[in-house]
PDB file of N, H, CA, C and O in Angstrom:
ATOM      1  N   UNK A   1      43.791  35.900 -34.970  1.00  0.00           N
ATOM      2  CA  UNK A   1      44.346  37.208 -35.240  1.00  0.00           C
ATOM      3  C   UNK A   1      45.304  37.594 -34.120  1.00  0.00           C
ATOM      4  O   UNK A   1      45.100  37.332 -32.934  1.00  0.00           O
ATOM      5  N   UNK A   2      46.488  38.313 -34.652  1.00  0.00           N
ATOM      6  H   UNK A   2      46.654  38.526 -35.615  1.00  0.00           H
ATOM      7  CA  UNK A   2      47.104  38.803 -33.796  1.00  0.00           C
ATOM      8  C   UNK A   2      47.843  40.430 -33.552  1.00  0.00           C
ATOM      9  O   UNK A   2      48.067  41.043 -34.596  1.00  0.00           O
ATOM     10  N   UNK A   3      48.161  41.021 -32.436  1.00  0.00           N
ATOM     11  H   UNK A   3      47.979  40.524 -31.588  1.00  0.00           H
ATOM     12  CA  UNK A   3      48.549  42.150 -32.796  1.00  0.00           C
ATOM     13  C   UNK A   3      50.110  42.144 -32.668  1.00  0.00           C
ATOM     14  O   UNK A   3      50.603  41.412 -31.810  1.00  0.00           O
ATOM     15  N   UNK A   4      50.983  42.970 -33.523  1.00  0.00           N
ATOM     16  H   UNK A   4      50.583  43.566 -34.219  1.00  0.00           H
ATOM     17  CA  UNK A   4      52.022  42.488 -33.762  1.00  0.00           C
ATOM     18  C   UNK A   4      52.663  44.426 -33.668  1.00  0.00           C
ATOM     19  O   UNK A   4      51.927  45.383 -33.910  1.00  0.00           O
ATOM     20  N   UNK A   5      53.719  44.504 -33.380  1.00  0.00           N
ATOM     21  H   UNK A   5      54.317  43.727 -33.183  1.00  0.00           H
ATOM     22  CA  UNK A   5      54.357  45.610 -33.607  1.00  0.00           C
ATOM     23  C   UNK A   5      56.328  44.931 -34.715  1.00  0.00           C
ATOM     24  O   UNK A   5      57.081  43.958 -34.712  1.00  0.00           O
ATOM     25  N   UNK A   6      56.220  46.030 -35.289  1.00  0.00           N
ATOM     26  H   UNK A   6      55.609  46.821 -35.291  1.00  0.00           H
ATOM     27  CA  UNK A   6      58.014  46.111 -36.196  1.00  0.00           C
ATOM     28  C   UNK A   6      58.342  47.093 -35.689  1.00  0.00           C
ATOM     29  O   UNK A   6      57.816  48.203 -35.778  1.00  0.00           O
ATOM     30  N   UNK A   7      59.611  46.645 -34.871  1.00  0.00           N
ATOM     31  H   UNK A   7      60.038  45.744 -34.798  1.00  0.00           H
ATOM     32  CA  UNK A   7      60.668  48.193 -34.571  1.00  0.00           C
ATOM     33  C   UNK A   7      61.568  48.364 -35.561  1.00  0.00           C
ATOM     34  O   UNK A   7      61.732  47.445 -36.364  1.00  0.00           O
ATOM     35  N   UNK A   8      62.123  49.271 -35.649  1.00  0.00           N
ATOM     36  H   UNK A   8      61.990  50.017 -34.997  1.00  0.00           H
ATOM     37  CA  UNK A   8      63.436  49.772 -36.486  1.00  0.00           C
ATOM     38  C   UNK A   8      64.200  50.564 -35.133  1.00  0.00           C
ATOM     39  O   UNK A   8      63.875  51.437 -34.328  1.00  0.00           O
ATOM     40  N   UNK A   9      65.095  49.932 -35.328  1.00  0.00           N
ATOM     41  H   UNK A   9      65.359  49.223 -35.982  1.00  0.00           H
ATOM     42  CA  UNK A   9      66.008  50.146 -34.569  1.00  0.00           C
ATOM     43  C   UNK A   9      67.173  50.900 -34.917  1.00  0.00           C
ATOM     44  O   UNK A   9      67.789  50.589 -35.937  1.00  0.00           O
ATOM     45  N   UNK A  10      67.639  52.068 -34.040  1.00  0.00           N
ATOM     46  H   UNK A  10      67.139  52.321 -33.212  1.00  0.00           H
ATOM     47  CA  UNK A  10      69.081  52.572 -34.534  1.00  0.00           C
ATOM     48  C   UNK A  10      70.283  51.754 -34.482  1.00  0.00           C
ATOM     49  O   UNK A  10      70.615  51.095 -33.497  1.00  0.00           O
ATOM     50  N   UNK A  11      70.999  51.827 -35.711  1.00  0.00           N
ATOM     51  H   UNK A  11      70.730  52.362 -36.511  1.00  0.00           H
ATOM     52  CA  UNK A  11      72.025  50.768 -35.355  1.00  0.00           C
ATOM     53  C   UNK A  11      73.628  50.804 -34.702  1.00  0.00           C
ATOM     54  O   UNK A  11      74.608  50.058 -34.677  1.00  0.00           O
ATOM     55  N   UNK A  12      73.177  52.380 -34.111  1.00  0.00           N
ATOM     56  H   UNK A  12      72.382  52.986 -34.131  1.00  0.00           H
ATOM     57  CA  UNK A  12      74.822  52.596 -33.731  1.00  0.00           C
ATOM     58  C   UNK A  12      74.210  52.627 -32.286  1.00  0.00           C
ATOM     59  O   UNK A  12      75.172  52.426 -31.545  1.00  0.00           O
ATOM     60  N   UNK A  13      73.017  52.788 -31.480  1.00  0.00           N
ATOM     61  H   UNK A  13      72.235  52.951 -32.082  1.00  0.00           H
ATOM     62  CA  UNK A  13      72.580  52.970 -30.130  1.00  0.00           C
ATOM     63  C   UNK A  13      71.686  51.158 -29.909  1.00  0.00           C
ATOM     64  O   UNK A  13      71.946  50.617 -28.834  1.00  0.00           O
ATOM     65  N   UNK A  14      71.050  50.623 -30.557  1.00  0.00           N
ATOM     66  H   UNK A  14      70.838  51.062 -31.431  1.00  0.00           H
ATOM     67  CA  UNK A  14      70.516  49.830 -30.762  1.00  0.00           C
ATOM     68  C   UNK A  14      68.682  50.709 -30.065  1.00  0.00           C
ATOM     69  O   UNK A  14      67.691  50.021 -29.819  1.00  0.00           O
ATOM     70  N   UNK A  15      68.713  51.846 -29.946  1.00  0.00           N
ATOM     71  H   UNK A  15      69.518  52.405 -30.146  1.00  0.00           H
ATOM     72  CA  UNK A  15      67.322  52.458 -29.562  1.00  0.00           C
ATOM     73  C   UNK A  15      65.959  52.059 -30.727  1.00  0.00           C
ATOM     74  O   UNK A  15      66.069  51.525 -31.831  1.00  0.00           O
ATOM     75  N   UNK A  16      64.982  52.424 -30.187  1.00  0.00           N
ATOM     76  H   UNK A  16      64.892  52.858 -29.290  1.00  0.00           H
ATOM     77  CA  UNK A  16      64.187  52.457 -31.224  1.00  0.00           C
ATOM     78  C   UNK A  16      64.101  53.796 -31.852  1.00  0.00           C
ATOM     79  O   UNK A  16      64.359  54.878 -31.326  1.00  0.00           O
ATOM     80  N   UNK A  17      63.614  53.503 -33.310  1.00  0.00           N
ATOM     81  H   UNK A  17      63.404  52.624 -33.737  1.00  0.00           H
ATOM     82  CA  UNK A  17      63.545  54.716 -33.976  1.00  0.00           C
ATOM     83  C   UNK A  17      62.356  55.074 -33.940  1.00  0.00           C
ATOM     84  O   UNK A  17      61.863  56.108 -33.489  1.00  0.00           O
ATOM     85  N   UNK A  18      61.668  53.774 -34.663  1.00  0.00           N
ATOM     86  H   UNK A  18      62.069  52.935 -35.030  1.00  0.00           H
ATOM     87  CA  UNK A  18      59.852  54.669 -34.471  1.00  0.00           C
ATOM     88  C   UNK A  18      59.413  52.984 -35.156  1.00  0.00           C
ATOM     89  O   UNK A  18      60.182  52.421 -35.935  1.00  0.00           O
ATOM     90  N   UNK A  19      58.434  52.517 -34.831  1.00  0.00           N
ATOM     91  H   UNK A  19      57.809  52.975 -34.198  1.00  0.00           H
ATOM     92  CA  UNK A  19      57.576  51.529 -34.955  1.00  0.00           C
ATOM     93  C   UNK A  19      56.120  51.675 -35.797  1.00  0.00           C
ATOM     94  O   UNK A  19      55.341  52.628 -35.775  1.00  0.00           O
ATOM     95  N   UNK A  20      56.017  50.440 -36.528  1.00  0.00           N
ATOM     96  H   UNK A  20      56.649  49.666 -36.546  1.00  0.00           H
ATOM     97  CA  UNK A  20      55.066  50.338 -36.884  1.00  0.00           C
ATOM     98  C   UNK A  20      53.685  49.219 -36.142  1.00  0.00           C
ATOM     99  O   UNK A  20      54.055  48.347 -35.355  1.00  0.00           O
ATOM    100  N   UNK A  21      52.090  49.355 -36.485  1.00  0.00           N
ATOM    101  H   UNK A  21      51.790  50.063 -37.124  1.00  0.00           H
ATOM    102  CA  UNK A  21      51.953  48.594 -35.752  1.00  0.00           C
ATOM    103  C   UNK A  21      50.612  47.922 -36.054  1.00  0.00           C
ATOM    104  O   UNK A  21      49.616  48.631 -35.913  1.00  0.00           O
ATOM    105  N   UNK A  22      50.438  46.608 -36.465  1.00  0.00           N
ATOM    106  H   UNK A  22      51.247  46.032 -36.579  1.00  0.00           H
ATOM    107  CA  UNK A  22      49.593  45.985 -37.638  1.00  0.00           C
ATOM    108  C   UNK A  22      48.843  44.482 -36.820  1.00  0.00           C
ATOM    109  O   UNK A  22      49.387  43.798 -35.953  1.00  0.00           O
ATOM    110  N   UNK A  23      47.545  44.290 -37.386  1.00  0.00           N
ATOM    111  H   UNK A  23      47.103  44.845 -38.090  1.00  0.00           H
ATOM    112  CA  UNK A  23      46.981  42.984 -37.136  1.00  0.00           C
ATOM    113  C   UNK A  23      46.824  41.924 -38.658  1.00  0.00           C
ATOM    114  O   UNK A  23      46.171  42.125 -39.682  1.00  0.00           O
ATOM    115  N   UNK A  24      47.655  40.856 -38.292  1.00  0.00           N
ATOM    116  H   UNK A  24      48.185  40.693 -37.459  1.00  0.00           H
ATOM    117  CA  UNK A  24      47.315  39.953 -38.901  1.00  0.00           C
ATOM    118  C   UNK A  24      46.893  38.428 -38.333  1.00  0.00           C
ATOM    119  O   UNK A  24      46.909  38.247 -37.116  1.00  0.00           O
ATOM    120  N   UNK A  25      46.522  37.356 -39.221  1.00  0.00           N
ATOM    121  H   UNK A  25      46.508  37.502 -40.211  1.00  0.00           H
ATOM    122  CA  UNK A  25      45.976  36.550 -39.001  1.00  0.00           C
ATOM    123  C   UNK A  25      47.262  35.275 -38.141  1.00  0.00           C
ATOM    124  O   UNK A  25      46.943  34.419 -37.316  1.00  0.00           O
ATOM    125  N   UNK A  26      48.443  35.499 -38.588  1.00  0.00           N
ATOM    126  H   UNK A  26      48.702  36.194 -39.258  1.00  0.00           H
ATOM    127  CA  UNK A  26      49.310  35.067 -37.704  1.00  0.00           C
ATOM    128  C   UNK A  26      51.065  35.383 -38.161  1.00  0.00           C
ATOM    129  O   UNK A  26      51.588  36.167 -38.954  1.00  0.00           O
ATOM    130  N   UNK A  27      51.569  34.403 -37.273  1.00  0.00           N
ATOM    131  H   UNK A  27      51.144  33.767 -36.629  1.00  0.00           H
ATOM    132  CA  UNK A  27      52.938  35.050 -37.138  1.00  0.00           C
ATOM    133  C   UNK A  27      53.788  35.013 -38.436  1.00  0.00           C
ATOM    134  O   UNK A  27      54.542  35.915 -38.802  1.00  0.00           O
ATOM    135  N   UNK A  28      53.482  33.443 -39.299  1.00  0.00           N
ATOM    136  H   UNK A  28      52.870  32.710 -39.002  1.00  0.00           H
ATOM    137  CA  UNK A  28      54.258  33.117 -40.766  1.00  0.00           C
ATOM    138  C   UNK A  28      53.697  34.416 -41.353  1.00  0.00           C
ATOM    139  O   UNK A  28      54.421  35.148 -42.028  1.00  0.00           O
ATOM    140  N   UNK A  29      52.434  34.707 -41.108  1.00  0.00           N
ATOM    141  H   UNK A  29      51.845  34.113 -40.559  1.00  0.00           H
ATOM    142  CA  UNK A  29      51.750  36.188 -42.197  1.00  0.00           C
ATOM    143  C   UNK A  29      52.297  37.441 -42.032  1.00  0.00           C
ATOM    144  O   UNK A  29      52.359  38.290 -42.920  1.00  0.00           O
ATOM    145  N   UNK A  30      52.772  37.586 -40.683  1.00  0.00           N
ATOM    146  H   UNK A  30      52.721  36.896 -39.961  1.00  0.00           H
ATOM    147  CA  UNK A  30      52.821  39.135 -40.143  1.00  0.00           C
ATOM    148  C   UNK A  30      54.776  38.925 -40.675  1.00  0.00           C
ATOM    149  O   UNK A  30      55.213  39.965 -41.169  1.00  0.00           O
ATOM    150  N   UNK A  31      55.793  37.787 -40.596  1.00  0.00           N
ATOM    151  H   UNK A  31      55.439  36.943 -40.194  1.00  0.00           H
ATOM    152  CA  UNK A  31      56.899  37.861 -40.612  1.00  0.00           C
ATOM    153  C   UNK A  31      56.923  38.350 -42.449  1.00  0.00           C
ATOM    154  O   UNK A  31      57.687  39.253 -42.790  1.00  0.00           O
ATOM    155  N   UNK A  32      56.100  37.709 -43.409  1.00  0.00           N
ATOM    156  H   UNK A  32      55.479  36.975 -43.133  1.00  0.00           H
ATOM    157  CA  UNK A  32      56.170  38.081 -44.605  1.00  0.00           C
ATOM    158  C   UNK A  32      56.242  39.525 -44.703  1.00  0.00           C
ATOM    159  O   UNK A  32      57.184  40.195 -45.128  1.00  0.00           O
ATOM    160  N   UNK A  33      54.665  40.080 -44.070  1.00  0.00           N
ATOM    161  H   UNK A  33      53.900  39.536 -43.724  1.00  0.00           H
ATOM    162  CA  UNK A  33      54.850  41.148 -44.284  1.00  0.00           C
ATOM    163  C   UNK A  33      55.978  42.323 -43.864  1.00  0.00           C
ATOM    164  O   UNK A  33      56.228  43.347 -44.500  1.00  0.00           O
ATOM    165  N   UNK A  34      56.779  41.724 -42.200  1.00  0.00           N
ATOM    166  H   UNK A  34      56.576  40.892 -41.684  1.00  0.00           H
ATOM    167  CA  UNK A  34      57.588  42.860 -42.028  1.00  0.00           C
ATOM    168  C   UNK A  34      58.755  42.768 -42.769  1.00  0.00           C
ATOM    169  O   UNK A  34      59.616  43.647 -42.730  1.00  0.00           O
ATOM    170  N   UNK A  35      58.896  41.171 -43.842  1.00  0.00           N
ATOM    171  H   UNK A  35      58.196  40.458 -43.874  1.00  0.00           H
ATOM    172  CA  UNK A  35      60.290  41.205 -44.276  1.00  0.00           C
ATOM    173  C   UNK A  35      60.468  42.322 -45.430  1.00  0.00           C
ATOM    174  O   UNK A  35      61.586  42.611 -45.856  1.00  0.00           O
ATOM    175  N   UNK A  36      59.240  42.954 -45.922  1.00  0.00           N
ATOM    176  H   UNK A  36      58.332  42.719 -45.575  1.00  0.00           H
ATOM    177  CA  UNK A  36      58.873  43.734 -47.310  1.00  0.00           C
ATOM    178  C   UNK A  36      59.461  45.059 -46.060  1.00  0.00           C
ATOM    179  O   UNK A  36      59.285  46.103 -46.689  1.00  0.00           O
ATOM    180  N   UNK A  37      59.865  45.325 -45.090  1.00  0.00           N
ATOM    181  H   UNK A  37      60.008  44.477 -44.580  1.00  0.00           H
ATOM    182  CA  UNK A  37      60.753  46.425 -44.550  1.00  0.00           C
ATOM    183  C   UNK A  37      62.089  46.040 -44.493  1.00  0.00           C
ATOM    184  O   UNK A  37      62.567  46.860 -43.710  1.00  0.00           O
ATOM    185  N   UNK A  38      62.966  45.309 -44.836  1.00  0.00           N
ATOM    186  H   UNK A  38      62.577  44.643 -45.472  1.00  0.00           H
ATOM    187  CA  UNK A  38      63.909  45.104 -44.186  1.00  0.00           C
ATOM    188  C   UNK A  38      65.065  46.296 -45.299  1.00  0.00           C
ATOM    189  O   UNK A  38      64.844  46.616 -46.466  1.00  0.00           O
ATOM    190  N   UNK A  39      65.794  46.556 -44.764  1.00  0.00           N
ATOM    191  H   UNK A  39      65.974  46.296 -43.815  1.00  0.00           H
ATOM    192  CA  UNK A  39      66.699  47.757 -45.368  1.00  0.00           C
ATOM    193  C   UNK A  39      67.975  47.981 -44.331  1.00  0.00           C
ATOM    194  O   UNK A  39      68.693  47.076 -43.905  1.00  0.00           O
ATOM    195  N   UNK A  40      68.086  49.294 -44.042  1.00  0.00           N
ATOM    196  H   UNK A  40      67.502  50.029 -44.387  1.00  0.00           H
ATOM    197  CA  UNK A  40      69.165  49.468 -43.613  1.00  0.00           C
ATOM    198  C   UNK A  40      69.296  49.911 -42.131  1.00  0.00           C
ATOM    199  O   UNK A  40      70.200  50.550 -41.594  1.00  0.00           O
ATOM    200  N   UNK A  41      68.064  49.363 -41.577  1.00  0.00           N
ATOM    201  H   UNK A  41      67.329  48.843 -42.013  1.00  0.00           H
ATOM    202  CA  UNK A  41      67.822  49.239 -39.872  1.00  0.00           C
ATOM    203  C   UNK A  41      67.646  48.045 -39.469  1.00  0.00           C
ATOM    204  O   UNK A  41      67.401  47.091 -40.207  1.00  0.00           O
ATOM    205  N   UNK A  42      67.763  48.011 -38.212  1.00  0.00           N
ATOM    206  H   UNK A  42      67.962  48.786 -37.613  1.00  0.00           H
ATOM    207  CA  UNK A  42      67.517  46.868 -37.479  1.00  0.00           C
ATOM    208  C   UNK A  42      66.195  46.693 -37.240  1.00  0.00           C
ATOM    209  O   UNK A  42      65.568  47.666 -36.820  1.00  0.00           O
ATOM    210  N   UNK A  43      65.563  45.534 -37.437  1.00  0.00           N
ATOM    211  H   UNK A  43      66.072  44.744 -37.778  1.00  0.00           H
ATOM    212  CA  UNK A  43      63.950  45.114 -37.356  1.00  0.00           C
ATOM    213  C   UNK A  43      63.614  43.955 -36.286  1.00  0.00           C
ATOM    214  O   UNK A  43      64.018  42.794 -36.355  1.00  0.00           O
ATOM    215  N   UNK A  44      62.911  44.427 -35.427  1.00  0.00           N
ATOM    216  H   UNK A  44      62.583  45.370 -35.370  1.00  0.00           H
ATOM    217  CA  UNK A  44      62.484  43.077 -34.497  1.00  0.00           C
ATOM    218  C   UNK A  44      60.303  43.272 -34.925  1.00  0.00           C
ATOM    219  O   UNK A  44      59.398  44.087 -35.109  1.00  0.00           O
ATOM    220  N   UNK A  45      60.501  42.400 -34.877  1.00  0.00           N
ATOM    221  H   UNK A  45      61.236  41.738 -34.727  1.00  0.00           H
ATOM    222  CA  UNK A  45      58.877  41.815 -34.910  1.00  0.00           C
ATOM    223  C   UNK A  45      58.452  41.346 -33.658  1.00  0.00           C
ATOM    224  O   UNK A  45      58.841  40.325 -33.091  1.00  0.00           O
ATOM    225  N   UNK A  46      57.584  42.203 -33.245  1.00  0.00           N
ATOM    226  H   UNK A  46      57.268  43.032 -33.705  1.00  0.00           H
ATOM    227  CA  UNK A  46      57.352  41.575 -31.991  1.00  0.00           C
ATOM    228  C   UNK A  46      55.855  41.305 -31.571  1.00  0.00           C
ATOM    229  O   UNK A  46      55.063  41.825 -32.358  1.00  0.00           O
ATOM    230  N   UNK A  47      55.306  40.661 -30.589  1.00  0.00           N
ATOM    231  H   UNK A  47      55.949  40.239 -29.950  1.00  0.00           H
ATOM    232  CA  UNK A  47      53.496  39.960 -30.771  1.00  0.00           C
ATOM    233  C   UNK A  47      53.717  40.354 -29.310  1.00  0.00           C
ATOM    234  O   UNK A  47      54.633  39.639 -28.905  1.00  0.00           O
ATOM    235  N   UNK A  48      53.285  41.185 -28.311  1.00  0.00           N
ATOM    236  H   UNK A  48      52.541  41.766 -28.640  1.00  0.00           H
ATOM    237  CA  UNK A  48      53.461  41.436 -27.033  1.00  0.00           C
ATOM    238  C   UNK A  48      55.016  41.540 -26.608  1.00  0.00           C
ATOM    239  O   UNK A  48      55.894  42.078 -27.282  1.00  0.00           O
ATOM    240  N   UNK A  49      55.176  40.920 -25.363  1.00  0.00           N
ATOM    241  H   UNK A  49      54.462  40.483 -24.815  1.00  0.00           H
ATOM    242  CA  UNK A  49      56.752  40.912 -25.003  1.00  0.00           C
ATOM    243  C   UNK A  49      57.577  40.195 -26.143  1.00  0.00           C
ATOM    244  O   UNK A  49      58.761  40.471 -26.335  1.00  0.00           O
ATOM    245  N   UNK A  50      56.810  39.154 -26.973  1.00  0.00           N
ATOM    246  H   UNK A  50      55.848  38.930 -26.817  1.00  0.00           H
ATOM    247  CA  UNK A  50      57.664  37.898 -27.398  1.00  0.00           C
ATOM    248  C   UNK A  50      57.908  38.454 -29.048  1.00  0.00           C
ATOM    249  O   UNK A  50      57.151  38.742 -29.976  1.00  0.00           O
ATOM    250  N   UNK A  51      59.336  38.430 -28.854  1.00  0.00           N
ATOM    251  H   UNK A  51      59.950  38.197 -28.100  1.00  0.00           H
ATOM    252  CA  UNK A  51      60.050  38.805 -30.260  1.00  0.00           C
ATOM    253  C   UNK A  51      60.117  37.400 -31.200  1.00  0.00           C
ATOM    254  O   UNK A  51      60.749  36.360 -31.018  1.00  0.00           O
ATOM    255  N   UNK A  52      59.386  37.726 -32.060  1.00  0.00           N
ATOM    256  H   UNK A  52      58.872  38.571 -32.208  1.00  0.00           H
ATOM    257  CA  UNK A  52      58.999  36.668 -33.281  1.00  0.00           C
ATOM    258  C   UNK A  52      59.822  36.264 -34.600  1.00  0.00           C
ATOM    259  O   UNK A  52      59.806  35.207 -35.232  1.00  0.00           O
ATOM    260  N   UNK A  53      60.639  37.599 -34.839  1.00  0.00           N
ATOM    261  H   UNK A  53      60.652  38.458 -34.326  1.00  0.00           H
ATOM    262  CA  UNK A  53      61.702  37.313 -35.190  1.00  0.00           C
ATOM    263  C   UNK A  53      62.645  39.425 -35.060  1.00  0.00           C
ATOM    264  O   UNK A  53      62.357  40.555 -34.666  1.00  0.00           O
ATOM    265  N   UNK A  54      63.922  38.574 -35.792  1.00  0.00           N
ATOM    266  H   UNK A  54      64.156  37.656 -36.113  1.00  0.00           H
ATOM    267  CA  UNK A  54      65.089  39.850 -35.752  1.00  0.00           C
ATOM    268  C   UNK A  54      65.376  39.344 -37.034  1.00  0.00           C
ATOM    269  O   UNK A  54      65.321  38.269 -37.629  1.00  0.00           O
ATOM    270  N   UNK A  55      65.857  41.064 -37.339  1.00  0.00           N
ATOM    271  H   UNK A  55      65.901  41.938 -36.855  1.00  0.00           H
ATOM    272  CA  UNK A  55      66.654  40.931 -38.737  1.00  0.00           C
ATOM    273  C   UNK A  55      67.659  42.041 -38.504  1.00  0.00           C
ATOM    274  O   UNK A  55      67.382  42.945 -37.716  1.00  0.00           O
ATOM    275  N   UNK A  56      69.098  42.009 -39.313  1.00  0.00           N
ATOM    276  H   UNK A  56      69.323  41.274 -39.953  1.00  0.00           H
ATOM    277  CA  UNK A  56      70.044  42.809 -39.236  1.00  0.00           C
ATOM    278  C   UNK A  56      69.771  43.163 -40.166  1.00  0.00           C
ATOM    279  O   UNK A  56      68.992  42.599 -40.934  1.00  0.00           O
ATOM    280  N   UNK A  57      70.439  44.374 -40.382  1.00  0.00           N
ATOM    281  H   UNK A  57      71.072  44.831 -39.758  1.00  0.00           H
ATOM    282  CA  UNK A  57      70.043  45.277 -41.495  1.00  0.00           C
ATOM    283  C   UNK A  57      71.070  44.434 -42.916  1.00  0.00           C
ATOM    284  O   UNK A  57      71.919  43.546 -42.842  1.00  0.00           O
ATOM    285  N   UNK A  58      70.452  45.277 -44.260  1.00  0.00           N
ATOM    286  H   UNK A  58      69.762  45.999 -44.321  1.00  0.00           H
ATOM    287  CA  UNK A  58      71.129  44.841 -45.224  1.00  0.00           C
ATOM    288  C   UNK A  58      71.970  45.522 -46.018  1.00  0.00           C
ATOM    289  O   UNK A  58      71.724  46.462 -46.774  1.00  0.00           O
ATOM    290  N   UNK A  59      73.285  44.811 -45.719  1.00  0.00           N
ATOM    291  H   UNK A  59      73.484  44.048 -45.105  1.00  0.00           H
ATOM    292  CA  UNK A  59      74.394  45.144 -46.655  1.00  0.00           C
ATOM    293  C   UNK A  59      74.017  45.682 -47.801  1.00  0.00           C
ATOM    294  O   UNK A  59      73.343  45.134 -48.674  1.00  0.00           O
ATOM    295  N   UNK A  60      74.481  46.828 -47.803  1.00  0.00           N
ATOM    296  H   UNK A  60      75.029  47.273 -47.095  1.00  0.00           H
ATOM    297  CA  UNK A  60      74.086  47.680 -49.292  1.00  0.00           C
ATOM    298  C   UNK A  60      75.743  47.511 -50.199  1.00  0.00           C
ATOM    299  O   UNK A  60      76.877  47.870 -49.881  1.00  0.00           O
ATOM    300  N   UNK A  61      75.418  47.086 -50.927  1.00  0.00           N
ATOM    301  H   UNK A  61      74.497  46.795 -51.186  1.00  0.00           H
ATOM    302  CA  UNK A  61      76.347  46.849 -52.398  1.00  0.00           C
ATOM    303  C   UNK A  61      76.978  48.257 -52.717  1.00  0.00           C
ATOM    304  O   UNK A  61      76.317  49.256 -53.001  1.00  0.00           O
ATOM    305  N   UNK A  62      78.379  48.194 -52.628  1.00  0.00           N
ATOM    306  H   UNK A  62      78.917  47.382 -52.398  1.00  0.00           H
ATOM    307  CA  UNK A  62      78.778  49.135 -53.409  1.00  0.00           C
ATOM    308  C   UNK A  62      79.391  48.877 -54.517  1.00  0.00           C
ATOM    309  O   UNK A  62      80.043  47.833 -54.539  1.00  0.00           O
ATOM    310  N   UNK A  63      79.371  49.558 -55.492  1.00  0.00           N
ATOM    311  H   UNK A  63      78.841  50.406 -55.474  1.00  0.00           H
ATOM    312  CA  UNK A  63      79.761  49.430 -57.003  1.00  0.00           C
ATOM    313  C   UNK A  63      80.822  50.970 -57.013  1.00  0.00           C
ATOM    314  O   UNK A  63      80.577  51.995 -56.377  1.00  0.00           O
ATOM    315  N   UNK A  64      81.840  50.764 -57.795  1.00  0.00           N
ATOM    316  H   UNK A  64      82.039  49.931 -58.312  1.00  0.00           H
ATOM    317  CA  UNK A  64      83.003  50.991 -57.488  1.00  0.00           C
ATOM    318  C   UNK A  64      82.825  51.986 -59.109  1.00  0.00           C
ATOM    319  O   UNK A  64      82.745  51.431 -60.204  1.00  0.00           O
ATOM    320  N   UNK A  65      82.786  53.780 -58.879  1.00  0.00           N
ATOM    321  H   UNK A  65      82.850  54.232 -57.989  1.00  0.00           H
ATOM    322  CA  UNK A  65      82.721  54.685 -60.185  1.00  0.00           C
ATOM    323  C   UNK A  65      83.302  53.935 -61.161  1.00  0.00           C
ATOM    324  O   UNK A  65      84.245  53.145 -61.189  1.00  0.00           O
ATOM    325  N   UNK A  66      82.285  54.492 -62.198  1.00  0.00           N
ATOM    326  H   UNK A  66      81.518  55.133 -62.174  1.00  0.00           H
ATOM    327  CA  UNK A  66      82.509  53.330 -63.755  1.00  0.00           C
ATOM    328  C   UNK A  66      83.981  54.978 -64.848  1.00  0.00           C
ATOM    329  O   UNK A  66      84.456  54.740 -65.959  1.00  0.00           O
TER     330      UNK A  66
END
Protein backbone atom coordinates (compact mmCIF):
# COMPACT_ATOMS: atom_id res chain seq x y z
CA UNK A 1 0.00 0.00 0.00
CA UNK A 2 0.84 3.33 -0.69
CA UNK A 3 0.06 6.93 0.14
CA UNK A 4 -0.17 9.00 -2.82
CA UNK A 5 -1.31 12.71 -3.19
CA UNK A 6 -2.88 14.46 -7.03
CA UNK A 7 -2.19 18.13 -7.34
CA UNK A 8 -4.03 20.32 -9.72
CA UNK A 9 -2.16 22.83 -10.55
CA UNK A 10 -2.85 26.47 -11.82
CA UNK A 11 -1.86 26.74 -15.22
CA UNK A 12 -1.00 30.31 -15.75
CA UNK A 13 1.19 30.40 -12.10
CA UNK A 14 2.01 26.68 -12.18
CA UNK A 15 0.81 26.96 -8.06
CA UNK A 16 -1.18 24.46 -6.52
CA UNK A 17 -4.79 24.74 -6.45
CA UNK A 18 -5.94 22.25 -3.93
CA UNK A 19 -5.04 18.45 -3.79
CA UNK A 20 -6.44 15.40 -3.36
CA UNK A 21 -5.21 12.62 -1.18
CA UNK A 22 -5.75 8.67 -1.45
CA UNK A 23 -4.21 5.09 -0.49
CA UNK A 24 -3.84 2.56 -2.91
CA UNK A 25 -2.28 -0.72 -3.39
CA UNK A 26 0.29 0.73 -5.89
CA UNK A 27 1.53 3.16 -8.35
CA UNK A 28 0.00 1.39 -11.98
CA UNK A 29 -3.40 1.53 -9.50
CA UNK A 30 -3.20 4.97 -8.04
CA UNK A 31 -1.99 6.44 -11.89
CA UNK A 32 -5.46 4.80 -13.25
CA UNK A 33 -7.21 6.27 -10.79
CA UNK A 34 -5.79 9.94 -11.00
CA UNK A 35 -6.08 9.68 -14.87
CA UNK A 36 -10.23 9.58 -14.25
CA UNK A 37 -9.14 13.58 -13.15
CA UNK A 38 -7.44 14.72 -15.91
CA UNK A 39 -9.28 17.94 -17.48
CA UNK A 40 -8.33 21.27 -17.74
CA UNK A 41 -5.50 21.53 -14.95
CA UNK A 42 -2.31 20.46 -14.53
CA UNK A 43 -1.98 17.05 -12.52
CA UNK A 44 1.13 15.66 -10.84
CA UNK A 45 0.75 12.39 -8.86
CA UNK A 46 2.89 12.25 -6.35
CA UNK A 47 3.96 9.13 -3.51
CA UNK A 48 6.10 11.41 -0.99
CA UNK A 49 8.72 13.76 -2.68
CA UNK A 50 8.70 11.38 -5.85
CA UNK A 51 6.41 12.54 -8.70
CA UNK A 52 4.98 9.36 -10.32
CA UNK A 53 3.67 10.85 -13.04
CA UNK A 54 2.51 14.56 -14.80
CA UNK A 55 -0.15 15.30 -17.02
CA UNK A 56 -0.89 18.56 -19.04
CA UNK A 57 -4.09 19.55 -19.12
CA UNK A 58 -6.59 18.66 -21.99
CA UNK A 59 -7.21 20.42 -25.05
CA UNK A 60 -10.80 21.14 -25.06
CA UNK A 61 -12.34 20.91 -28.67
CA UNK A 62 -13.91 23.70 -30.04
CA UNK A 63 -16.74 23.31 -32.46
CA UNK A 64 -17.32 26.26 -34.49
CA UNK A 65 -21.62 27.80 -34.06
CA UNK A 66 -23.75 25.51 -36.26
Amino acid sequence: MGYYRLYFLDAFHGRIDRFIQFELESGETAIDFAQEWQGSLTLELCNGARVVKHWDPVALSHSPPA
